[in-house]
LONU-804216 format. One line per field, with one value per residue: x, y, z of N, C-alpha, C in turn. Coordinates in Angstrom, 3 decimals, padded with zeros to 6 digits. Layout:
N
n_east	(X, ...)
n_north	(Y, ...)
n_up	(Z, ...)
ca_east	(X, ...)
ca_north	(Y, ...)
ca_up	(Z, ...)
c_east	(X, ...)
c_north	(Y, ...)
c_up	(Z, ...)
***
This chain:
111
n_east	(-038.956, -035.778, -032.989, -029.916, -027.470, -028.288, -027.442, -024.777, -021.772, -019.572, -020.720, -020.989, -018.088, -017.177, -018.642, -016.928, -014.592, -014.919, -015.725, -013.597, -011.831, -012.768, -012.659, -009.793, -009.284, -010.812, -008.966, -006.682, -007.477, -007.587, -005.966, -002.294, -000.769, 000.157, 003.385, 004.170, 002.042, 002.608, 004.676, 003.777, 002.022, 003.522, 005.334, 003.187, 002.612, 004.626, 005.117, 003.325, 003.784, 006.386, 005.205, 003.438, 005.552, 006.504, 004.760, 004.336, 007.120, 006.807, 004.790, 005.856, 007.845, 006.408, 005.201, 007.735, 008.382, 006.858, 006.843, 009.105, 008.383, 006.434, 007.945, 010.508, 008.580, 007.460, 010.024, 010.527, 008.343, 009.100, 011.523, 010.535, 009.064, 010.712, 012.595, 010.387, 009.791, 012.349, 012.721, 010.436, 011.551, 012.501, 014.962, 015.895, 016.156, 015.010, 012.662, 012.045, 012.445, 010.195, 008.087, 008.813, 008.067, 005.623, 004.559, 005.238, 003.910, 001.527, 001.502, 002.238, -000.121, -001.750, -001.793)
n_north	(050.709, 049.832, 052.169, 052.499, 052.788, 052.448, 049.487, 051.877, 052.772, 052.735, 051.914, 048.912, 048.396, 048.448, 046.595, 044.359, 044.613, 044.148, 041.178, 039.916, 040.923, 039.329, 036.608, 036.693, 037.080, 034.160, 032.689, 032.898, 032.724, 029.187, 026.871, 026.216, 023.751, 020.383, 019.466, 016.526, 015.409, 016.528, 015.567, 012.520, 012.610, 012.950, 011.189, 008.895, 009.784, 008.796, 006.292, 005.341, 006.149, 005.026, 002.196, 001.954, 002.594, 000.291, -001.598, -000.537, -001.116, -004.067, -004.645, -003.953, -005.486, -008.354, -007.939, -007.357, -009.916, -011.508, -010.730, -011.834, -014.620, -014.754, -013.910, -016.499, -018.294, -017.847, -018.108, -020.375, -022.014, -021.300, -022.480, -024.789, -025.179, -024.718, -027.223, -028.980, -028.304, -028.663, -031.804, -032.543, -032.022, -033.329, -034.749, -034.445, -037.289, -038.589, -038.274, -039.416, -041.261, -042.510, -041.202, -043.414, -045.914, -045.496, -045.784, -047.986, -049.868, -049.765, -050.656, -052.839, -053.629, -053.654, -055.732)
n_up	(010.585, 010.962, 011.282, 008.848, 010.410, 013.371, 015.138, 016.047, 014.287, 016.715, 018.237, 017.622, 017.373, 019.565, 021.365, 019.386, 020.128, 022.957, 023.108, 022.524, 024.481, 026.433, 025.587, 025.123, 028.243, 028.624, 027.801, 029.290, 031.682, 031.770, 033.084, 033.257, 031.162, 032.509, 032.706, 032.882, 032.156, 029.429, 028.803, 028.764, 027.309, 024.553, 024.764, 024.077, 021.545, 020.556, 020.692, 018.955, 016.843, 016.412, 016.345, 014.536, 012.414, 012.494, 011.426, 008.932, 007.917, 008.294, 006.511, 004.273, 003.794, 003.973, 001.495, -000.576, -000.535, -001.091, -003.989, -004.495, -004.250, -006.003, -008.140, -008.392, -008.612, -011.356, -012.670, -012.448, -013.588, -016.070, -016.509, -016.548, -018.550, -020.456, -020.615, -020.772, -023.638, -024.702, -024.626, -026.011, -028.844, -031.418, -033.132, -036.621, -037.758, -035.933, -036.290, -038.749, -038.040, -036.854, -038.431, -040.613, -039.332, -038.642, -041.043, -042.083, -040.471, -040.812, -043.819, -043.267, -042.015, -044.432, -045.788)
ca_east	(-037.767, -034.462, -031.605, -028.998, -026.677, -028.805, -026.270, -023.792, -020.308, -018.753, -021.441, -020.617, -016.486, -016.686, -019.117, -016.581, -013.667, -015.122, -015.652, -012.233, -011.475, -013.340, -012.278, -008.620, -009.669, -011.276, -007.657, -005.793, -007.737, -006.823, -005.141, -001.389, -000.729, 001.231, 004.950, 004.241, 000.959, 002.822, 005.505, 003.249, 001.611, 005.213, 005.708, 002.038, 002.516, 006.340, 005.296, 002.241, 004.358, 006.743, 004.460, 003.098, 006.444, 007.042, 003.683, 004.627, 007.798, 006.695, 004.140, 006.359, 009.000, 005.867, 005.343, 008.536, 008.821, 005.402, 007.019, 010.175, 008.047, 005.694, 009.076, 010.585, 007.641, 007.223, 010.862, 010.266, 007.499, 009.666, 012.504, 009.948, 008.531, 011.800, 012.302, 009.551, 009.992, 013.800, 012.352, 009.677, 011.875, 013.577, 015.918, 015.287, 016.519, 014.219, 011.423, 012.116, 012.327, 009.025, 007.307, 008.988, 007.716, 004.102, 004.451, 005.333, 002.871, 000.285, 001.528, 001.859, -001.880, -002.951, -001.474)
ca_north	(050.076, 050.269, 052.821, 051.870, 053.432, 051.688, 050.154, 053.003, 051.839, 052.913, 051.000, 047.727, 047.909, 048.239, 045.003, 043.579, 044.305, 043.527, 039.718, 039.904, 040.408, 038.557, 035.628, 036.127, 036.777, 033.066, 032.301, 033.238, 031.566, 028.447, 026.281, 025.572, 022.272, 020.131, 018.897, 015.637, 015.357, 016.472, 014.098, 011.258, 012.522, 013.028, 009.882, 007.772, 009.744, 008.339, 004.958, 004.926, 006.411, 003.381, 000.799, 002.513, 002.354, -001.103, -002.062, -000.450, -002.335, -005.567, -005.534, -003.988, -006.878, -009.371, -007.501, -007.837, -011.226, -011.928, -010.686, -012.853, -016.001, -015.031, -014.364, -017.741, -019.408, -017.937, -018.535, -022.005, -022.404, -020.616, -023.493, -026.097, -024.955, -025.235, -028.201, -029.947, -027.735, -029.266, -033.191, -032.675, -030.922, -034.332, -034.802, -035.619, -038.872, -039.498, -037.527, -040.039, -043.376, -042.519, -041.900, -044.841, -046.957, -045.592, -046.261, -049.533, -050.450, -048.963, -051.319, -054.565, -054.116, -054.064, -057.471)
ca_up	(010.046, 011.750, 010.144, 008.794, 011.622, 014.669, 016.374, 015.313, 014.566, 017.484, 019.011, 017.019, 017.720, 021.390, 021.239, 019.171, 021.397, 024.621, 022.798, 021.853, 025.355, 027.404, 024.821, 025.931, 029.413, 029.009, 027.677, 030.142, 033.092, 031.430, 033.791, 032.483, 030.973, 033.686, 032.023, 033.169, 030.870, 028.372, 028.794, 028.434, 025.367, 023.605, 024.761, 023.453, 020.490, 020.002, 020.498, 018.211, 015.200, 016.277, 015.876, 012.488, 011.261, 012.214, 010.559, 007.537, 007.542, 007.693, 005.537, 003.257, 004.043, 003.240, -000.229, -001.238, -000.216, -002.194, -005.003, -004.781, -004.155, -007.450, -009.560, -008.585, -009.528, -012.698, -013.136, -012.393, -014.726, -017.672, -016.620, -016.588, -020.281, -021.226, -019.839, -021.367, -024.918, -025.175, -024.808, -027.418, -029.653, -031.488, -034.607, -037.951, -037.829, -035.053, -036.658, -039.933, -037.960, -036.086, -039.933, -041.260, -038.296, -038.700, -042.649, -041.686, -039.450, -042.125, -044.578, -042.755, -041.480, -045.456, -045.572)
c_east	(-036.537, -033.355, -030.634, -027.256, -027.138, -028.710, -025.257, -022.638, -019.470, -019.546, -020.595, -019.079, -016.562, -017.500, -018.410, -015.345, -013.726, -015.572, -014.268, -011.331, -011.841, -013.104, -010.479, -008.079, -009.976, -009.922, -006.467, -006.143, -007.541, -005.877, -003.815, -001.288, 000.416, 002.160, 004.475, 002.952, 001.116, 003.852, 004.921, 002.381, 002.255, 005.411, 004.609, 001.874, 003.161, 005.730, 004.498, 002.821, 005.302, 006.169, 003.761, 003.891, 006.560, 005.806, 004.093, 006.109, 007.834, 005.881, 004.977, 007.231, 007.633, 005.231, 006.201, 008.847, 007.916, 005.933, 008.405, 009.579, 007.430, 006.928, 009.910, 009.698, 007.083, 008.515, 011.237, 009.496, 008.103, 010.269, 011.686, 009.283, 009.730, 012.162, 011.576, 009.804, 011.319, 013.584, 011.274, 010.799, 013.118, 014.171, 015.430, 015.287, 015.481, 012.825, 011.000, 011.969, 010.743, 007.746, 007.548, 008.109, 006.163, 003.767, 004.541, 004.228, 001.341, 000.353, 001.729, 000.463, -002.634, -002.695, -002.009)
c_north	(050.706, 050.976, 051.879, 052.187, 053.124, 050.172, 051.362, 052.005, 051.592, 051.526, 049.249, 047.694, 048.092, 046.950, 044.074, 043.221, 043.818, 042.032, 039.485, 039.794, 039.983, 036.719, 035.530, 036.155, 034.582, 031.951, 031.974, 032.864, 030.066, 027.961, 025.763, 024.118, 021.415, 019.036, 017.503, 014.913, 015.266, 015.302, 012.907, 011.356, 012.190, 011.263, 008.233, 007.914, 009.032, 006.813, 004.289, 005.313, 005.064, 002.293, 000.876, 002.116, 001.133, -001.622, -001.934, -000.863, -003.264, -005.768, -004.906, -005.424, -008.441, -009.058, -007.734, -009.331, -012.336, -012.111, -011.480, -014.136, -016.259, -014.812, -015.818, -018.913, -019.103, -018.329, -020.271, -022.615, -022.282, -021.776, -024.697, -026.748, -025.308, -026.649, -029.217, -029.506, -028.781, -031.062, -033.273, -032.497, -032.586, -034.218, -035.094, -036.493, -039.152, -039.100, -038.492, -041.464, -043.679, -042.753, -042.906, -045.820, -047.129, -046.203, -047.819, -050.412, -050.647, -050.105, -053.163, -054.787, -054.080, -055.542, -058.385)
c_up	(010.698, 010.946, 010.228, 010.075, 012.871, 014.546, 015.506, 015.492, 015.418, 018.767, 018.950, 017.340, 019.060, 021.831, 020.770, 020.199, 022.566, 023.867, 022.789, 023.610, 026.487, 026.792, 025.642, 027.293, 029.752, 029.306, 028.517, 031.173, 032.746, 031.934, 032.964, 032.822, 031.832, 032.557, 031.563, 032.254, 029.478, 027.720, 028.064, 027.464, 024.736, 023.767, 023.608, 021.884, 019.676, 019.942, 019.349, 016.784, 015.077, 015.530, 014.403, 012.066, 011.024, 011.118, 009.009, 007.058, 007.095, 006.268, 003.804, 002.481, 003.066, 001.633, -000.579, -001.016, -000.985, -003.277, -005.335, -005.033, -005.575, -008.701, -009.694, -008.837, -010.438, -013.524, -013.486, -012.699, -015.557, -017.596, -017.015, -018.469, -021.183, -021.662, -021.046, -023.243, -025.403, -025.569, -025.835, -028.517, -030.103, -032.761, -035.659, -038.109, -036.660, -035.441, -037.868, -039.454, -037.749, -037.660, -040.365, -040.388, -038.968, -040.434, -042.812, -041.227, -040.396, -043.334, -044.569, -042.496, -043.026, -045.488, -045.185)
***
């Protein structure tokens, strides 16, 4: 069975360091990024948040525009209820001729 001290510690931190730098050795050969690359990232990124925004413009624009079309046509049902509510809606005197009539009618047909 292996001790607990095989690798020794000193062992284990100079294994870790030499990762450590042979990692920013790898780093550092790392060809720099050419301007002109970056440019045209900055740039594909700029246009693609553009066109996001516009997206989320419009379809905002056709939400609210939804919701104008469904309030004028519930407004223009309410008018229409009205509307029809106000022409039912008749007088006594016309509520009294209409019984008389039918009372009428009722009493000529025993005849």
């Amino acid at each position: 069975m292996a001790s607990f001290k095989d690798p020794s510690f000193q062992d284990r931190t100079s294994s870790a360091a030499a990762a450590k730098q042979k990692a920013l050795e790898a780093l550092r050969a790392k060809p720099p990024i050419d301007e002109a690359v970056v440019a045209e990232r900055l740039a594909a990124r700029e246009a693609k948040e553009l066109a996001e925004r516009e997206k989320r413009a419009a379809k905002r624009a056709a939400e609210d525009e939804a919701k104008a079309a469904k309030k004028a046509e519930a407004e223009a049902a309410a008018e229409k209820k009205r509307e029809a509510e106000a022409k039912v809606e008749l007088t006594d005197a016309e509520k009294k001729a209409i019984r008389d009539a039918k009372y009428a009618a009722r009493k000529n047909k025993k005849k």
